[in-house]
NUKOL-522518 format. One record per residue: x negated, z negated, y negated of N, C-alpha, C in turn; residue in one letter; residue number from 0. Coordinates in pm, 1 decimal, always signed. Each point is the difference from the previous one (the first is absolute). Example, Ala and Ser with C-alpha at 12.3 -4.5 7.8 and 13.67 -1.06 7.14 Angstrom:
% NUKOL-522518
- -1319.0; -780.0; +569.0; +89.0; +0.0; -119.0; -90.0; +0.0; -120.0; A; 0
- +35.0; +72.0; -105.0; -82.0; -6.0; -119.0; +77.0; -73.0; -109.0; S; 1
This chain:
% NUKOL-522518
- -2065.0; +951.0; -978.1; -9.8; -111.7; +94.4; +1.2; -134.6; -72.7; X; 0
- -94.4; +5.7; -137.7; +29.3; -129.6; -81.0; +142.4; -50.9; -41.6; X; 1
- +58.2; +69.2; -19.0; +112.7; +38.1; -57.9; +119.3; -90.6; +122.4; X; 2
- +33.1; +63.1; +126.4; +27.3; -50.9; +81.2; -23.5; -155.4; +26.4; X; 3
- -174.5; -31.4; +31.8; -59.1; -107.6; +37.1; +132.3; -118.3; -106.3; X; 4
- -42.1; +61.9; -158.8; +69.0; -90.2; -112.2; +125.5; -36.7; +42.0; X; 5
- +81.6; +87.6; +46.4; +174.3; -13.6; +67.1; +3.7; -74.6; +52.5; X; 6
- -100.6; +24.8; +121.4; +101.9; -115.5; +74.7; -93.0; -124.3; +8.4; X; 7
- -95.6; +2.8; -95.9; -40.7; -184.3; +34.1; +107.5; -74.4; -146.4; X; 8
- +107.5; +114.8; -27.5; +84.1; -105.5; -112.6; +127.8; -73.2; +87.5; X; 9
- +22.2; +63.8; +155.8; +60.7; -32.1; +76.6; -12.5; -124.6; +3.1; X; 10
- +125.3; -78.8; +37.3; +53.7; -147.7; +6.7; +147.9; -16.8; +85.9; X; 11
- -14.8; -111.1; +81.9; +131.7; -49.9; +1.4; +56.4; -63.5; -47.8; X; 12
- +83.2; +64.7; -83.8; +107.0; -51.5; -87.2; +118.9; -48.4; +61.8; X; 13
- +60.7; -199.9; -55.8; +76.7; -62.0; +100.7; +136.9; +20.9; -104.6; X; 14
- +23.1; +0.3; -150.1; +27.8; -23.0; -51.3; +28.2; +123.1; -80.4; X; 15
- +79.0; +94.9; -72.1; +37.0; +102.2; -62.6; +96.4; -64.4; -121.5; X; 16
- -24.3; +53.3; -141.4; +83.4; -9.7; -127.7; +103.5; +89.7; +30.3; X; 17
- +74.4; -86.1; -52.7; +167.9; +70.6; -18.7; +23.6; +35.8; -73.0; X; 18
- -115.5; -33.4; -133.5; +22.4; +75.4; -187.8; -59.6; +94.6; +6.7; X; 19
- -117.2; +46.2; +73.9; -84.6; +120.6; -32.9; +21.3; +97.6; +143.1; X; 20
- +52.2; +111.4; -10.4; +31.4; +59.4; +114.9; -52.4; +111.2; -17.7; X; 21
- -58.3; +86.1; +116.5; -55.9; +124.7; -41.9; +91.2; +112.6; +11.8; X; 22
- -9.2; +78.4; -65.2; +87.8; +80.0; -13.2; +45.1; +132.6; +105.3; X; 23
- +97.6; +20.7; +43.8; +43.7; +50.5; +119.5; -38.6; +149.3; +43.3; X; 24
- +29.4; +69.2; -126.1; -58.8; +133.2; +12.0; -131.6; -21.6; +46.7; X; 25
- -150.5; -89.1; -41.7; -149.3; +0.3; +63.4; +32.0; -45.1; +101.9; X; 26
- +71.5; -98.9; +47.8; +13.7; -48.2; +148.0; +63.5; +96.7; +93.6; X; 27
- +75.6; +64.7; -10.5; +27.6; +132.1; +37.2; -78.2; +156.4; -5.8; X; 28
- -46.4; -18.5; -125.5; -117.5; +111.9; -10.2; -167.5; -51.8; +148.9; X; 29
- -18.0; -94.1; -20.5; -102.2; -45.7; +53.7; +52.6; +12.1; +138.3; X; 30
- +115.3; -30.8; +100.8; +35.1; -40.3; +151.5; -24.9; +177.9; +4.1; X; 31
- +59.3; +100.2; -80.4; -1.3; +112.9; +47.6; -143.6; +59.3; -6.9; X; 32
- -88.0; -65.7; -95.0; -137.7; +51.0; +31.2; -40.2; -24.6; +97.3; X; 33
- -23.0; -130.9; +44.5; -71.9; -54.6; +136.0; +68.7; +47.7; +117.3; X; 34
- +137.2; +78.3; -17.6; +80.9; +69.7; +118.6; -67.0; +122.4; +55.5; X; 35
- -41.4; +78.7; -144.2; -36.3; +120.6; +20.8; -182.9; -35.2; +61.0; X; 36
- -65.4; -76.2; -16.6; -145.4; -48.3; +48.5; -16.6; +0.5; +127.4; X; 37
- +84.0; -118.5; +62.8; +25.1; -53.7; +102.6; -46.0; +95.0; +105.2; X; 38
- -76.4; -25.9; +99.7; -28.8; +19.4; +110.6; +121.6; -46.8; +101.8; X; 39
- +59.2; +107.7; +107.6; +119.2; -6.3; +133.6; -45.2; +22.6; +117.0; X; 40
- -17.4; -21.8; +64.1; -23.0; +74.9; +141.4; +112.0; +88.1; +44.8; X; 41
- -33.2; +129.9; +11.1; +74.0; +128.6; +56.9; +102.0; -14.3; -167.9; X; 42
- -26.6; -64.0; -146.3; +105.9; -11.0; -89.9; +143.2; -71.2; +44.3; X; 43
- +20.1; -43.6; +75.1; +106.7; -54.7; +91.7; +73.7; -113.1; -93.7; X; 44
- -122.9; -105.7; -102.8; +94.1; -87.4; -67.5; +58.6; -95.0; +74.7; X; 45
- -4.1; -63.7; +49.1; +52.4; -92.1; +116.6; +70.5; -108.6; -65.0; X; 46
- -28.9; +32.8; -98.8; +93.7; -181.0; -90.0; +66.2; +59.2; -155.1; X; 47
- +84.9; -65.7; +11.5; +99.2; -32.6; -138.5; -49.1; -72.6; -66.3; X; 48
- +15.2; -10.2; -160.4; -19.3; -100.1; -79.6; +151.2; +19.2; -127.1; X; 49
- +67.4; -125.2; +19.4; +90.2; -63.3; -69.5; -78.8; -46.6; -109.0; X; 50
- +55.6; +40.4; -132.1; -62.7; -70.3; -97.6; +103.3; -89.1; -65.0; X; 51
- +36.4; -127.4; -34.4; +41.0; -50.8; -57.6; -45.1; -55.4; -130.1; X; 52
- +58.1; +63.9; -122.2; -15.9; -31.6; -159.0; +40.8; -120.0; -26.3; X; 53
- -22.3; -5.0; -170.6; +27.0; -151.6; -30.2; +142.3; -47.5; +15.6; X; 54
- +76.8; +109.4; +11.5; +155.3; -9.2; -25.1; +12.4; -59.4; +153.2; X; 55
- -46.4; -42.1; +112.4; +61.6; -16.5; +137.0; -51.0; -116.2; +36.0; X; 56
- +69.0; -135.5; -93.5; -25.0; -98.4; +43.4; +68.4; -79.4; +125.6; X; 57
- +95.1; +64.1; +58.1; +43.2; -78.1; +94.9; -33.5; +42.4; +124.5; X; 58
- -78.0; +164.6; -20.9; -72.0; +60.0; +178.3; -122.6; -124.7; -47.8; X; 59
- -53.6; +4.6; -89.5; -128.9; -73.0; +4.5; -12.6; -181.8; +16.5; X; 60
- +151.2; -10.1; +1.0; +39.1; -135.1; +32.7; +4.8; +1.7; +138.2; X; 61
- +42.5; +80.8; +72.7; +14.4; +25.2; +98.8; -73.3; +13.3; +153.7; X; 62
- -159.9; +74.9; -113.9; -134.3; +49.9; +70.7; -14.4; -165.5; +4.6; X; 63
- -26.7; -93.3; -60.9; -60.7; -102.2; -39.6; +25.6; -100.6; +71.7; X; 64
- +149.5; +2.3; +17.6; +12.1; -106.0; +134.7; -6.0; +65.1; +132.1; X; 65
- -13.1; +92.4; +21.0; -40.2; +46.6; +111.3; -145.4; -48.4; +16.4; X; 66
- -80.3; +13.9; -112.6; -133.6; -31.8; +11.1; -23.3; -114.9; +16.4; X; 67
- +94.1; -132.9; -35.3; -76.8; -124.0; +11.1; +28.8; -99.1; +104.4; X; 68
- +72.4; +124.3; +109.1; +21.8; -69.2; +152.1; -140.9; +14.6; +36.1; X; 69
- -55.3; +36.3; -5.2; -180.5; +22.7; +33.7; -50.1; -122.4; -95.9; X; 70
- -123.5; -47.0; +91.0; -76.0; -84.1; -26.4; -105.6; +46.7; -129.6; X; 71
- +74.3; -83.2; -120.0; -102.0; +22.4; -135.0; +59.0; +79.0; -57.3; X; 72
- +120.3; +53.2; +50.7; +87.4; +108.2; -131.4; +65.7; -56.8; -69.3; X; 73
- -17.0; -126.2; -41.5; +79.5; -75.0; -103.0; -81.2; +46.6; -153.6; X; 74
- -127.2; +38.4; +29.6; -117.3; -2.5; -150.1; +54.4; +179.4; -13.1; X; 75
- +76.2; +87.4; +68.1; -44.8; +112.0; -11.9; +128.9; +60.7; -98.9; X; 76
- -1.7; -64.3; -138.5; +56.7; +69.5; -99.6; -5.3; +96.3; -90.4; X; 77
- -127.0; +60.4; +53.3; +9.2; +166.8; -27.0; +80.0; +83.6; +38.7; X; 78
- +57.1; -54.2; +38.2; +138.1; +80.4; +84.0; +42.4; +27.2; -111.9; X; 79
- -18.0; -53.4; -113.5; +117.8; -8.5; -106.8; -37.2; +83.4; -104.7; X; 80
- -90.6; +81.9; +21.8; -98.1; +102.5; -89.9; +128.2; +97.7; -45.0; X; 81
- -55.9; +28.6; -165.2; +75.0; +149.0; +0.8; +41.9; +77.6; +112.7; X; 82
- -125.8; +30.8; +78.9; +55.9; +128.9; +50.1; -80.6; +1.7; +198.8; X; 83
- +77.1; -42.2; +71.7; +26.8; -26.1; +137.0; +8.4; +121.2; +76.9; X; 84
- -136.5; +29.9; +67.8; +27.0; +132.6; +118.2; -13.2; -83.5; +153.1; X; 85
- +80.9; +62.5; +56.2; +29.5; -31.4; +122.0; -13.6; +106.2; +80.5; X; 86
- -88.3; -28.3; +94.6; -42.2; +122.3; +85.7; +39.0; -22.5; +117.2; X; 87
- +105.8; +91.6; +70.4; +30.9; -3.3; +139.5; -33.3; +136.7; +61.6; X; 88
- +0.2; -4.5; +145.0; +37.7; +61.0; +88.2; +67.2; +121.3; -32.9; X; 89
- -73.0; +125.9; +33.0; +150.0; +102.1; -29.8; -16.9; +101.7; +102.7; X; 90
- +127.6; +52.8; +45.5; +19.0; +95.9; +121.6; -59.0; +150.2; -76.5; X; 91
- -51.9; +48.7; +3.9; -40.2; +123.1; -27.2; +100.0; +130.2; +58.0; X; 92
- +28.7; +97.7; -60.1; +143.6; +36.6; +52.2; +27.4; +119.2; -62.1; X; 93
- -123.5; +8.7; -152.4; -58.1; +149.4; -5.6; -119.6; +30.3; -19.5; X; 94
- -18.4; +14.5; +134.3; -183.4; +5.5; +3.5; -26.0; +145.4; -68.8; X; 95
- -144.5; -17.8; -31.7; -37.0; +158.0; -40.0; -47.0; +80.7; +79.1; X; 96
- +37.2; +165.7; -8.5; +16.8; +115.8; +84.0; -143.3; -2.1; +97.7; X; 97
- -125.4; -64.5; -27.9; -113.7; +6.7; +170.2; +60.0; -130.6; +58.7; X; 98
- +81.2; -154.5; -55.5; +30.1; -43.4; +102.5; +132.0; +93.9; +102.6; X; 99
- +93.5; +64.7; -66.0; +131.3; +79.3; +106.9; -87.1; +59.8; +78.3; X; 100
- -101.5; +83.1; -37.5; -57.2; +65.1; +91.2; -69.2; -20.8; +165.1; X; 101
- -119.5; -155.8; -77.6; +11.1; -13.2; +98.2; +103.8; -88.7; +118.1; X; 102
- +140.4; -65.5; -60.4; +96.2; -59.3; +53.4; +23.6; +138.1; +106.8; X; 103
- +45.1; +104.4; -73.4; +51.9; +87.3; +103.5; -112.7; +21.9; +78.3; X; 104
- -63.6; -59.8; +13.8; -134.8; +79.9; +97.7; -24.5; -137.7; +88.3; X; 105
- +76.6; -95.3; +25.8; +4.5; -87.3; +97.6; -39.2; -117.0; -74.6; X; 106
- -68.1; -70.8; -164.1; -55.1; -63.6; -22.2; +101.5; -134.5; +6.5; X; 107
- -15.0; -132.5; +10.3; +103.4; -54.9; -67.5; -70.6; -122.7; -81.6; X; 108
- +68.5; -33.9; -89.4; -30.0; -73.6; -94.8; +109.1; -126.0; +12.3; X; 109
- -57.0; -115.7; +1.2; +76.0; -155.4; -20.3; +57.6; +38.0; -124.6; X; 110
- -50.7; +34.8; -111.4; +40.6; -50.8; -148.4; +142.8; +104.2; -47.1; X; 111
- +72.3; +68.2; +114.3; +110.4; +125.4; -3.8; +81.2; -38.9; +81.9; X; 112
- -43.8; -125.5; +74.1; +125.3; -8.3; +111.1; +59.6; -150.9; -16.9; X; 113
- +133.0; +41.1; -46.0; +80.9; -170.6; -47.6; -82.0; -115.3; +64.4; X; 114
- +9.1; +21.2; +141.2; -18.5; -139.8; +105.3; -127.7; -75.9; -4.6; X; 115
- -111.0; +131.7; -84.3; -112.8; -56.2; +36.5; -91.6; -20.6; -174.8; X; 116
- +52.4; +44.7; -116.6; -68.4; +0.1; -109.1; -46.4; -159.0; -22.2; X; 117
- +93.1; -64.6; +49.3; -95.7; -154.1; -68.5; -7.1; -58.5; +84.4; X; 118
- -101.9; +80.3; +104.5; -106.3; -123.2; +70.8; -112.0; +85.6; -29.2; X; 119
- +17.6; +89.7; -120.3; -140.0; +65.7; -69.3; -81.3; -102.0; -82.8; X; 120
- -84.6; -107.5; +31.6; -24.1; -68.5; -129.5; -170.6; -8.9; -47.9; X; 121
- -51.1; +40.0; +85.6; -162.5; +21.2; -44.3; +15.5; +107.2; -85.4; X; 122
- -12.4; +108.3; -28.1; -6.4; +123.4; +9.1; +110.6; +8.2; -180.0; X; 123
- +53.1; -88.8; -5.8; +134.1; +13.2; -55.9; -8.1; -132.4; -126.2; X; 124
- -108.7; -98.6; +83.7; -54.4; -88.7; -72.5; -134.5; +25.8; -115.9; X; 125
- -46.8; +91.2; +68.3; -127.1; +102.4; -56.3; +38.6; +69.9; -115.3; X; 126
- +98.3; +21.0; +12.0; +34.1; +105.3; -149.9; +43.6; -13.0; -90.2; X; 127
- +52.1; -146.7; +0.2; +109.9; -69.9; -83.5; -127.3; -32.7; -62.9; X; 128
- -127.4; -46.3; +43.7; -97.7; -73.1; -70.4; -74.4; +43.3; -29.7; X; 129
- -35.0; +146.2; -3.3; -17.5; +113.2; -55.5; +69.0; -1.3; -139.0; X; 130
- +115.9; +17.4; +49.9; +86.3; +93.5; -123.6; -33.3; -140.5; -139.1; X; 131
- +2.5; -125.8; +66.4; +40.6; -160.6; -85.0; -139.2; +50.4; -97.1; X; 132
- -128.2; -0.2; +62.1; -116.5; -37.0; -39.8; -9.7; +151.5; -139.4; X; 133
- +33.5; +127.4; +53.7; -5.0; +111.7; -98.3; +100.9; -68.0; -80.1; X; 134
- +116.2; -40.9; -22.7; +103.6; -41.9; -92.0; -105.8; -102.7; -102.9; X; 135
- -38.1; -131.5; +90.7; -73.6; -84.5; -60.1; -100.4; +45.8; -99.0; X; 136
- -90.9; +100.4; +49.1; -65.5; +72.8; -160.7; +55.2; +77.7; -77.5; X; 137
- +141.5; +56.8; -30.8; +62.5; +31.8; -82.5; +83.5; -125.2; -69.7; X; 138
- +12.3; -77.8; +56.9; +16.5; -140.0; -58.9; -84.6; -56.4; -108.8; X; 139
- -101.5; -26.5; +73.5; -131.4; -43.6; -102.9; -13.4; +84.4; -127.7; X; 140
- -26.4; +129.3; +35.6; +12.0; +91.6; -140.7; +81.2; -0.3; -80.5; X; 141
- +154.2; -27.0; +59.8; +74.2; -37.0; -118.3; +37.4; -169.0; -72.2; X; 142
- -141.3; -34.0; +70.4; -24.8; -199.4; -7.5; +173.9; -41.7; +38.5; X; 143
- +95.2; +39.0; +98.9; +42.6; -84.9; +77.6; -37.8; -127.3; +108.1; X; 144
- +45.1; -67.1; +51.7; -70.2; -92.5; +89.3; +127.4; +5.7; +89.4; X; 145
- -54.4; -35.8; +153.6; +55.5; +33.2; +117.0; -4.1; -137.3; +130.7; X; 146
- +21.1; +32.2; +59.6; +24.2; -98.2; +125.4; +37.9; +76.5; +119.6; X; 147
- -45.8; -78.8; +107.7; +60.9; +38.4; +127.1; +66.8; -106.0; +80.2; X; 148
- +96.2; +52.7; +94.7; +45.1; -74.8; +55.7; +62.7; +52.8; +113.1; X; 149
- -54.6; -89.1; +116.3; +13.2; +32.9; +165.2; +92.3; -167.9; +42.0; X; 150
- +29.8; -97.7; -60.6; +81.6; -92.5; +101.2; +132.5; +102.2; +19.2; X; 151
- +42.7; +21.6; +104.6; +105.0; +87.7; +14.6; +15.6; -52.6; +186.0; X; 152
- -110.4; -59.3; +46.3; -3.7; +43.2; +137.7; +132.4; -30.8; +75.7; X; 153
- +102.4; -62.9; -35.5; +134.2; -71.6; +34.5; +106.2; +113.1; -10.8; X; 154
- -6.7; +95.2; -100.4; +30.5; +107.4; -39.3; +71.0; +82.4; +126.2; X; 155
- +97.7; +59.0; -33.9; +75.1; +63.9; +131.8; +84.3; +105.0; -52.8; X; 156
- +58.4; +95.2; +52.6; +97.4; +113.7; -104.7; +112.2; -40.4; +3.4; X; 157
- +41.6; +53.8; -134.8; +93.4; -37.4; -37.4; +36.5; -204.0; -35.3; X; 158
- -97.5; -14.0; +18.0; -20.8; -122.7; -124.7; +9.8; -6.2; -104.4; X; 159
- -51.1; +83.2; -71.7; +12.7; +69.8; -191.5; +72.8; +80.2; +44.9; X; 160
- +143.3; -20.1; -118.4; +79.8; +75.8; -24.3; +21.9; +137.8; -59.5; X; 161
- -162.2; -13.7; -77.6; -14.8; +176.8; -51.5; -93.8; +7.5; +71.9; X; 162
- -37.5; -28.4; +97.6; -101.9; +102.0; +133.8; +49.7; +12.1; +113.8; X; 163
- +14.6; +167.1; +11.6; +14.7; +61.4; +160.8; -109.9; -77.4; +117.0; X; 164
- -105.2; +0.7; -75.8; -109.3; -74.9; +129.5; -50.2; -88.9; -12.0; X; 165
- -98.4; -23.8; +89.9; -85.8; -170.1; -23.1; -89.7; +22.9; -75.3; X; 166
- -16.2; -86.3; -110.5; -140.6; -10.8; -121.7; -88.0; -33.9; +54.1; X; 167
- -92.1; +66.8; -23.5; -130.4; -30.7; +49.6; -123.6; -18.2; -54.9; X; 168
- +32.4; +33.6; -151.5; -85.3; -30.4; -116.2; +65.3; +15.7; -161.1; X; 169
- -91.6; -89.6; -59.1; +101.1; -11.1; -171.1; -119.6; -26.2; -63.7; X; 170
- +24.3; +75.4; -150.3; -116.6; +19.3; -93.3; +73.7; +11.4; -122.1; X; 171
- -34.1; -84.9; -60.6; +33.0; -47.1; -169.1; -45.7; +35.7; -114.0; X; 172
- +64.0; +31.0; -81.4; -116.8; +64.1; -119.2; +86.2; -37.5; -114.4; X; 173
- -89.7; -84.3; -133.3; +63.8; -58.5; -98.9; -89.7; -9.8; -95.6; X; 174
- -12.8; -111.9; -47.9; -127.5; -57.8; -111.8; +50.4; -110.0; +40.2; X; 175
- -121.8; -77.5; +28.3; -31.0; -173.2; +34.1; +77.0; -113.6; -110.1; X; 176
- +54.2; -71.2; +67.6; +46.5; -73.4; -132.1; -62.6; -101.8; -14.4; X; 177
- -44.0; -33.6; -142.6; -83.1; -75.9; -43.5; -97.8; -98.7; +45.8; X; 178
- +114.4; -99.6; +61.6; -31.7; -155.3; +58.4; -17.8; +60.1; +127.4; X; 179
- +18.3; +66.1; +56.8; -88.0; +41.2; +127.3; -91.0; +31.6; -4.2; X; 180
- -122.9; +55.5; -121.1; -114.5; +22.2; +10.3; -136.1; -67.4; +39.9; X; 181
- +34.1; -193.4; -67.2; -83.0; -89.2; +27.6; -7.7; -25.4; +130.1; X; 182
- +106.2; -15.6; +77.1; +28.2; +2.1; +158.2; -63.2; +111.1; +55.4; X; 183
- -8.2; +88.7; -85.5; -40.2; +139.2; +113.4; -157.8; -37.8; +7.3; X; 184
- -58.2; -8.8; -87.9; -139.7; -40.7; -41.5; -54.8; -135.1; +128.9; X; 185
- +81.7; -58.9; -50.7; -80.8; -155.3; +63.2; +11.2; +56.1; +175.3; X; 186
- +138.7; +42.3; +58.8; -23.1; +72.6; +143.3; -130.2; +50.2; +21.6; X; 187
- -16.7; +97.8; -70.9; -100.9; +106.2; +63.2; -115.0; -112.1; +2.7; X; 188
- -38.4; -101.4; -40.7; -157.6; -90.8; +56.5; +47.2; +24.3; +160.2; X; 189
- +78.0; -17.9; +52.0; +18.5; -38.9; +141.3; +64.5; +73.3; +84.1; X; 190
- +30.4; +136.9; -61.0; +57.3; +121.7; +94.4; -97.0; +101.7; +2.3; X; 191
- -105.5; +28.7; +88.6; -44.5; +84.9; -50.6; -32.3; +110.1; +206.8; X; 192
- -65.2; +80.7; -60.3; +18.2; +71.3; +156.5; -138.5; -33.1; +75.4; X; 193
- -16.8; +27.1; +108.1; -104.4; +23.3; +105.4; -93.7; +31.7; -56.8; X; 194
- -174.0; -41.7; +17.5; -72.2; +58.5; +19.7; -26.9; +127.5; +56.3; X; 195
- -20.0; +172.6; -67.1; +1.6; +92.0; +12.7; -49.9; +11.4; +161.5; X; 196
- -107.4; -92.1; +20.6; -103.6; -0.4; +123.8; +70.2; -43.4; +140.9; X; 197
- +203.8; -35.4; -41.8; +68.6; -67.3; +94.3; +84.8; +115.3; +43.3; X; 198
- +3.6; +127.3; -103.8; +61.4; +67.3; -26.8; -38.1; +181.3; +74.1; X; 199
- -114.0; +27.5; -37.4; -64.7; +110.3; +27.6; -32.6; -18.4; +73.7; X; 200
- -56.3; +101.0; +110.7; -92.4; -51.8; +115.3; -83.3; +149.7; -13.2; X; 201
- -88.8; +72.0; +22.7; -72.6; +119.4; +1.4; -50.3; -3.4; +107.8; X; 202
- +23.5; +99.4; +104.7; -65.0; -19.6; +156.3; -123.1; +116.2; -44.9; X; 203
């Protein structure tokens, strides 16, 4: 539990990613497939895709970026520009596993199997992505990567990005901080900080 606790209070939002120090692809790949196999699904169903874009795909990530700064305040959000860019959409499910057929043939039906209706799944679909982000995020830390998130997307529509079948609905960055972004990261946090726990919890 100590161990953990240590992870993720090394967590940060990182605005800023080095372009000289990149982590290396095999752990960034070794690590997405750990936190794959962790991951908590409902019925295993998987409801979302994740596009990863490497350092080599600077012009999808040129791409994500002005999409992002039609939204109010996505002009600061140049983490976009991180090594390594996952993009999580929407996905039609289409081979479910053998207790969902079962109960399909037994009258059940499921939104997340039927073209017309998979993406107006978004609670449910939003839940797991941030799941899957947060298990990724402590395999991050352990390998002292640094990460970011990013939700301006809300303008976002399909087939807007040219390498996505669906609408993005979340993006998570993972790099090493570059330098001159660190003092900035520092002086923020006096004045970002969260809720009083007591605004937060309630215990009936």
């Amino acid at each position: 539990m100590d161990n953990i606790e240590k992870l993720l209070s090394k967590r940060k939002q990182v605005r800023q990613y080095s372009v000289e120090i990149i982590p290396n692809l095999e752990d960034v790949n070794r690590i997405i497939n750990k936190a794959y196999d962790l991951v908590a699904s409902k019925q295993s169903l998987v409801p979302y895709k994740i596009t990863v874009l490497g350092p080599h795909k600077k012009e999808e990530k040129q791409e994500l970026y002005n999409l992002s700064v039609k939204n109010d305040g996505g002009h600061g959000n140049e983490n976009i520009f991180a090594p390594y860019v996952l993009c999580f959409t929407n996905r039609l499910v289409d081979n479910p596993n053998l207790s969902v057929k079962r109960k399909v043939a037994k009258g059940h039906r499921y939104d997340l199997l039927d073209p017309e209706k998979y993406r107006t799944r978004g609670m449910e679909v939003g839940v797991e992505v941030g799941m899957f982000a947060k298990i990724l995020t402590l395999y991050c830390m352990e390998y002292d990567f640094d990460v970011s998130y990013l939700l301006c997307f809300s303008d976002s529509a399909i087939n807007k990005l040219s390498f996505l079948e669906d609408k993005l609905i979340f993006s998570m960055q993972i790099g090493y901080q570059k330098s001159s972004d660190i003092k900035d990261k520092f002086l923020k946090d006096a004045d970002e900080y969260k809720p009083d726990i007591t605004e937060i919890v309630e215990w009936l």
